[in-house]
N, C-alpha and C positions, 0 to 999 in steps of 0.2 A: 139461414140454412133451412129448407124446405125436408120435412121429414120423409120417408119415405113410409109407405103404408103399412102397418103394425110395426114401426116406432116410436119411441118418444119422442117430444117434440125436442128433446136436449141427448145432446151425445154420453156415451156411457163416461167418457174422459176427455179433458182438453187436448187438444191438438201435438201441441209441448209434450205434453207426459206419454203421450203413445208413442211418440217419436225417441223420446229416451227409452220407454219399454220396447221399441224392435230393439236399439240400439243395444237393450240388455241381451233380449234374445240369446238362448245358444244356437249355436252352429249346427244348421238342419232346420231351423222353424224360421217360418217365415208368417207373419203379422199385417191384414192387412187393416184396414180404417176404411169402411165405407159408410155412408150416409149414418156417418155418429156412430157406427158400430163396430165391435173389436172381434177380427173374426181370426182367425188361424186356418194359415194353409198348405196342405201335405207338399210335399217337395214333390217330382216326380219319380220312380224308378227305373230301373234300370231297362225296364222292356220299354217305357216314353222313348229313349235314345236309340235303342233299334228302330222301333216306328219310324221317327225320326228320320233318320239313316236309309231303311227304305222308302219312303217318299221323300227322300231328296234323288237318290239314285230313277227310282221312277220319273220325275219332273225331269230330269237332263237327259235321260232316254227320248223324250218326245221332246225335248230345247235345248239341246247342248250348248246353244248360243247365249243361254241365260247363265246370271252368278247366283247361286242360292248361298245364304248363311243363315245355318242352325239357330 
């Protein structure tokens, strides 16, 4: 594993154990592991799914020919 630049050369946890800690995780947080590091990441809210919503409705305005999924 190649560290990334201000890390350690060694991950904060084994591979194993962050995998059981998302799996502890409560409902709502989501845990990611990137380059050895244990980081937490917000969920999106409710105005993400409007956004959303309209630029999918905008993209089939100009391609109704296309399928989009959220």
């Amino acid at each position: 594993m190649i560290p990334s630049p201000g890390t350690e050369a060694r991950p904060q946890m084994a591979l194993d154990d962050f995998e059981e800690l998302a799996r502890r995780a409560p409902k709502g947080v989501t845990l990611q592991f990137i380059s050895g590091k244990l980081q937490v990441k917000p969920l999106p809210d409710q105005l993400h799914g409007a956004i959303v919503m309209w630029l999918l409705e905008r993209c089939l305005q100009q391609r109704p020919d296309l399928r989009l999924y959220p």
